[in-house]
C-alpha positions as CSV (number, residue, x, y, z in Angstrom):
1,X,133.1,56.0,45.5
2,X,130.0,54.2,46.7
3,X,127.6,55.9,48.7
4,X,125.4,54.0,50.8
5,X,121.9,55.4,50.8
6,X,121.1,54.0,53.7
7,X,123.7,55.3,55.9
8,X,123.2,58.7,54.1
9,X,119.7,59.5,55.3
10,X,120.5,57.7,59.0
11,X,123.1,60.2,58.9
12,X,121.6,63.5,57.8
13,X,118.4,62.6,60.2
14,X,120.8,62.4,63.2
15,X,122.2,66.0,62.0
16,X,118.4,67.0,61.7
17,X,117.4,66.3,64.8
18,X,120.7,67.1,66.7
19,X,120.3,70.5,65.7
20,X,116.6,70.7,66.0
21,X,117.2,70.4,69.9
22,X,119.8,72.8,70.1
23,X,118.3,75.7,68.0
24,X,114.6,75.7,68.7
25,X,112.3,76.3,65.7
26,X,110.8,79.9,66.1
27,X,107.1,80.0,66.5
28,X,105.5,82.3,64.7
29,X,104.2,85.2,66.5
30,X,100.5,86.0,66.0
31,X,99.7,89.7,67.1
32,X,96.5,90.3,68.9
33,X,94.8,93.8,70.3
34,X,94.5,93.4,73.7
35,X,91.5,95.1,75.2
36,X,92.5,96.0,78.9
37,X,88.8,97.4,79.7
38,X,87.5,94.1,79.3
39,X,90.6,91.6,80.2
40,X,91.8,91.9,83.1
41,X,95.4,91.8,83.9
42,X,96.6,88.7,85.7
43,X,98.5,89.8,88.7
44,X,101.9,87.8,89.5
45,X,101.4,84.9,92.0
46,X,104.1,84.8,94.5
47,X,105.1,82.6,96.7
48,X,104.9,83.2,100.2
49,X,108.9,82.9,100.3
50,X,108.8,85.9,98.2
51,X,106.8,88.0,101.0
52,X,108.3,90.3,103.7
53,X,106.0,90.9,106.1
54,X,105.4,94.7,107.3
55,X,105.4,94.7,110.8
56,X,104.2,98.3,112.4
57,X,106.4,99.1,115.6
58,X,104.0,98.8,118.9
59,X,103.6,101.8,120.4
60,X,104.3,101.1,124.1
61,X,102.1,101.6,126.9
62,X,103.0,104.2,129.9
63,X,101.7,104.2,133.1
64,X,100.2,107.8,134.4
65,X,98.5,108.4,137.6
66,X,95.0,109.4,136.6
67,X,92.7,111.9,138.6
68,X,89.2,113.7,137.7
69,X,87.9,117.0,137.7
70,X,84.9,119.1,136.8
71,X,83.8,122.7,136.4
72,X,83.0,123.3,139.8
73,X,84.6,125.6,142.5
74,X,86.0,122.3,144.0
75,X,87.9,120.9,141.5
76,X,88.7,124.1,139.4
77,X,89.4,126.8,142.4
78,X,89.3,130.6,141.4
79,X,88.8,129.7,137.8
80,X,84.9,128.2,137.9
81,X,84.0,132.1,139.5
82,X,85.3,132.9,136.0
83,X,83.8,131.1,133.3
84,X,82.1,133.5,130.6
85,X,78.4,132.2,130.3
86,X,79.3,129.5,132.2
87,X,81.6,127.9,129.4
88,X,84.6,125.8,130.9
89,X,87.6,127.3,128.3
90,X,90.7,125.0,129.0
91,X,94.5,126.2,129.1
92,X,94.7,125.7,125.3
93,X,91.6,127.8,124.9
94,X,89.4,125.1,123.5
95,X,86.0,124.5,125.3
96,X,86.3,121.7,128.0
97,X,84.1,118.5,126.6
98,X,83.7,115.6,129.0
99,X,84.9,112.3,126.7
100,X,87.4,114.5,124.9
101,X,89.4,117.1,127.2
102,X,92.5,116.2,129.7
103,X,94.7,117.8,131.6
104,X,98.4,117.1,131.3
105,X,101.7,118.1,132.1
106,X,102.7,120.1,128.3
107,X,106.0,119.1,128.9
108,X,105.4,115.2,129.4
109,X,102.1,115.5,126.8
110,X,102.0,118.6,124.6
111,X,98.7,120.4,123.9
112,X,97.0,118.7,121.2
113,X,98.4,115.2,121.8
114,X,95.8,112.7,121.3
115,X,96.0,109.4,123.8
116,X,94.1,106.0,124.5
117,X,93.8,105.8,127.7
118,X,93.2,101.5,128.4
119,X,89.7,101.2,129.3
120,X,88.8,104.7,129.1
121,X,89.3,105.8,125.4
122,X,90.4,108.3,123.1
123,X,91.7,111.7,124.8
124,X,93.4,115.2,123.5
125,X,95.1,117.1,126.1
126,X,93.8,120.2,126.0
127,X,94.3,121.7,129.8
128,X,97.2,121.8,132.0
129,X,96.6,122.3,135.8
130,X,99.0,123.4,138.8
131,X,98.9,120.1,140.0
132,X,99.7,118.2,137.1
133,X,103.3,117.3,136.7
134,X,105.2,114.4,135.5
135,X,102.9,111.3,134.3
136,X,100.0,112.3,135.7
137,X,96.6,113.3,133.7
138,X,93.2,115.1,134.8
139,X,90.4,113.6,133.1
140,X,87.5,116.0,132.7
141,X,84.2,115.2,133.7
142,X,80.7,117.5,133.4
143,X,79.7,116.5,136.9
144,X,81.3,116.6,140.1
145,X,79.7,113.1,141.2
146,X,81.3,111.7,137.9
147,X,84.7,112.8,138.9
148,X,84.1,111.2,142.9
149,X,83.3,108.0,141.1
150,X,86.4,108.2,138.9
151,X,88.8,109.3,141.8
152,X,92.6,108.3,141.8
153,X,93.7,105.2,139.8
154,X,97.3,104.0,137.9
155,X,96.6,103.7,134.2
156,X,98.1,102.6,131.0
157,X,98.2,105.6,128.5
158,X,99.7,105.7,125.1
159,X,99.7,108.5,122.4
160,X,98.0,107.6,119.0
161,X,98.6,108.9,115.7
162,X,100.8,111.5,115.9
């Protein structure tokens, strides 16, 4: 039997690289310490496909009918002859504090409930009054003149953070 040298090595280099490409030569691993105090870990990049958005609910806007009031006789009745060193004490026996205290119907608003009131601000309903039922809100004011200037108006009211 002849063997042809030729063909021989064509041959056993085709079975070389053949298998080669379909068993991949292992690289050798090289261990390192990694220092995490001074490398940084590389965060994963995603793609913006791989985002979900988090969308917060809105909380929706109400409309109340807003009024104002004070500490005096006008606007408080009987209860501004009774104020103990002249200290305005509201239903939920906090001290009355113009920019913080409303009045509201407990059952629409509890006590405590804080609102934004568009274009007025931040609130807690801390009073309820005789006249306040349904949507409707007293806004507390240190001075009577303040309270005239407010008067009657529709507003948009919303509860935050509760």
């Amino acid at each position: 039997m002849k063997i042809n040298i030729k063909r021989f090595v064509t041959l056993v280099t085709v079975i070389i690289l053949i298998s080669s490409s379909i068993v991949p030569a292992k690289q050798p691993v090289e261990e390192t310490a990694v220092n995490y105090k001074t490398q940084p870990i590389k965060p994963k990049i995603l793609a913006y496909s791989d985002l979900t958005p988090i969308v917060e609910p809105e909380i929706e806007w109400s409309e109340f009918e807003a009024t104002a009031y004070c500490p005096c006789e006008k606007c408080c009745g009987a209860w501004a002859k009774n104020r103990p060193n002249g200290v305005v004490y509201t239903a939920s026996g906090e001290v009355a504090e113009e920019g913080i205290t409303i009045a509201a119907d407990w059952s629409v608003l509890p006590k405590g409930t804080v609102v934004e009131i568009d274009g007025v601000g931040t609130r807690i309903v801390q009073d309820k009054g005789g006249a306040i039922k349904g949507n409707r809100i007293d806004i507390y004011f240190q001075s009577h003149q303040e309270a005239l200037e407010y008067g009657r108006q529709t507003v948009r009211l919303r509860e935050v953070g509760n």
